[in-house]
C-alpha positions in Angstrom: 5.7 -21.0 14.4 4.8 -20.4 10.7 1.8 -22.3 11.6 0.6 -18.8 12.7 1.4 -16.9 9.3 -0.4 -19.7 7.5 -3.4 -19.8 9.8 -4.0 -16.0 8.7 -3.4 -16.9 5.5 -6.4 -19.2 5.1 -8.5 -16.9 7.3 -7.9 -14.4 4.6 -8.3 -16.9 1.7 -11.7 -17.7 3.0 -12.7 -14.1 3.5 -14.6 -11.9 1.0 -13.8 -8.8 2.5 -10.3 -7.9 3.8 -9.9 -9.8 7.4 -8.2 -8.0 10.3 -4.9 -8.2 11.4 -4.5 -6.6 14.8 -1.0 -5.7 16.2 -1.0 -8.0 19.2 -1.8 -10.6 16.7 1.6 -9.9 15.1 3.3 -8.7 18.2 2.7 -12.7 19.8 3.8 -14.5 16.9 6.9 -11.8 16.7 7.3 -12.6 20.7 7.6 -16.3 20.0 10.4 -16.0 17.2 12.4 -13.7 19.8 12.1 -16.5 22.1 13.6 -18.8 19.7 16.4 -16.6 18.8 17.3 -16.1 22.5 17.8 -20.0 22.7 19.5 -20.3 19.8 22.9 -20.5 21.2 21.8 -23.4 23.2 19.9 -25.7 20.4 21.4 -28.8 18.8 22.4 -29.0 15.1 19.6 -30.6 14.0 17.3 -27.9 16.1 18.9 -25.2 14.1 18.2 -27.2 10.8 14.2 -26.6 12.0 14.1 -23.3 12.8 15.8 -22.2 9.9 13.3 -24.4 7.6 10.8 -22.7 10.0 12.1 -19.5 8.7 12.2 -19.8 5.2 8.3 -21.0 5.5 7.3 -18.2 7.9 9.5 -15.5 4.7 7.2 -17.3 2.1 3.9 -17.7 4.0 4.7 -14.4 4.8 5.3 -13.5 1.0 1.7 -15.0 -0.1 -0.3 -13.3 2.9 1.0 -9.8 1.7 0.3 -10.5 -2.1 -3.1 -11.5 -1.2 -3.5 -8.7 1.2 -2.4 -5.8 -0.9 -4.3 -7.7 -4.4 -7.3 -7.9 -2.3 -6.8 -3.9 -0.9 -7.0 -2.6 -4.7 -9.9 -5.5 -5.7 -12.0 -4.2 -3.1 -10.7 -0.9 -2.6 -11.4 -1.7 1.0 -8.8 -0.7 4.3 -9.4 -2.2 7.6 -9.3 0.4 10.0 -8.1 -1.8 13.2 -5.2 -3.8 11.1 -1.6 -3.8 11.9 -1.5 -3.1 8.2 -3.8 -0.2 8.1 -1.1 2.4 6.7 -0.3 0.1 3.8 -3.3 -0.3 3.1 -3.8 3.7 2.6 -0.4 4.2 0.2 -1.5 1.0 -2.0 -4.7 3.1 -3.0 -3.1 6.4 -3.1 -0.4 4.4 -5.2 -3.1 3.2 -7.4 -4.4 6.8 -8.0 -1.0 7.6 -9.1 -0.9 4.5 -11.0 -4.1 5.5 -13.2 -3.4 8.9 -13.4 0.0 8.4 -15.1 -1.6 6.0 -17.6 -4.5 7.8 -18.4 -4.9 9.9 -21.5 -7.0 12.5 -19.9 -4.3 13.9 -17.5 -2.5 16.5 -18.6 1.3 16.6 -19.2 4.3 16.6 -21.5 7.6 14.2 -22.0 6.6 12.2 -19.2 6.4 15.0 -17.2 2.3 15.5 -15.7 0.2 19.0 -13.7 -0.4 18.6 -10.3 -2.3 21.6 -8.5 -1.0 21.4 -5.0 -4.2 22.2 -2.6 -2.0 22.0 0.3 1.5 23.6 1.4 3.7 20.8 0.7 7.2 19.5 0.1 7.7 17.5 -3.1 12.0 16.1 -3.7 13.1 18.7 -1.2 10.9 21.9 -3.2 8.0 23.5 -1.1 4.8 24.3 -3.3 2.0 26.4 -2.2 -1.7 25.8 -2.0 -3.1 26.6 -5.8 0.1 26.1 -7.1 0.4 24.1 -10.1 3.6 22.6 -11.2 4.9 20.4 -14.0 6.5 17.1 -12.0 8.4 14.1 -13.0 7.0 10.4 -12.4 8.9 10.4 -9.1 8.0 14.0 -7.8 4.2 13.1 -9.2 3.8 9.7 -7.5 5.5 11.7 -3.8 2.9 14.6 -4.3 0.0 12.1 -4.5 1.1 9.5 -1.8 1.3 12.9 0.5 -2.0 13.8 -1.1 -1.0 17.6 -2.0 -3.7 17.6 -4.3 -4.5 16.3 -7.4 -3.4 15.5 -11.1 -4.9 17.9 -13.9 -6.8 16.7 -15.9 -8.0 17.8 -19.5 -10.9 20.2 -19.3 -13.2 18.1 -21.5 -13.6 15.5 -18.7 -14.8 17.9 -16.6 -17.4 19.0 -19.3 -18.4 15.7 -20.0 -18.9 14.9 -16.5 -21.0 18.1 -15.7 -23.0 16.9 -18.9 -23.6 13.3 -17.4 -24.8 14.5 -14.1 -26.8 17.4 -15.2 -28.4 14.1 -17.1 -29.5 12.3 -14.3 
């Protein structure tokens, strides 16, 4: 049975661009665990002593395929639209934006505290903000806001300067 976790594994492996997943892809290979569970009851010692083996394979297959998955999402910034995984695959990159906006220099904040401006209504650790709102959040509140995508970090006004003088450039 982790024959099936491993075969996506190299299929992914060998791909350049991230391979799909579909759900009835997963929902077979869940069927076929569920069948072994039912039986359970019935197997032999040394039965058991497989499917558990079987199990801890499947948990660490299982481990690798998601590590590659979720490197190769922020590599190629890329989310498969007809995956099981899709939704992951979505939070990872919003994740990341988060991720890049806390260590950059050019977003603006204090005490490790950073300005979002909320562009949509939305509720942030049980708070409602308003569109055009802009508040002063904590890592936690900061990283919620962007994985609902309320809106968007502030940054310091020189980047947008510099980047109105690079395109007015070109």
């Amino acid at each position: 049975m982790s024959e099936h976790y491993l075969r996506i594994l190299r299929e992914e492996l060998r791909s350049k661009t991230l391979s799909s997943i579909p759900p009835s892809r997963v929902n077979s290979i869940r069927k076929a665990f569920e069948n072994a569970y039912v039986e359970l009851h019935d197997l032999p010692d040394v039965s058991r002593e497989v499917l558990k083996l079987t199990i801890e394979k499947t948990m660490r297959d299982l481990e690798r395929l998601s590590t590659i998955r979720l490197v190769k999402t922020i590599m190629l910034k890329q989310i498969d639209q007809n995956s099981i995984d899709k939704e992951i695959g979505k939070y990872i990159l919003l994740l990341l934006e988060a991720e890049k906006a806390i260590l950059s220099p050019f977003t603006l904040g204090h005490s490790e505290k950073y300005y979002f401006k909320f562009k949509a209504k939305c509720e942030v650790d049980n708070k409602l903000y308003k569109p055009g709102e802009i508040a002063l959040l904590t890592i936690s509140e900061f990283i919620e806001a962007v994985l609902k995508e309320c809106g968007q970090p502030i940054t310091h006004p020189v980047i947008k300067i510099f980047s109105t003088l690079q395109n007015n450039r070109q």
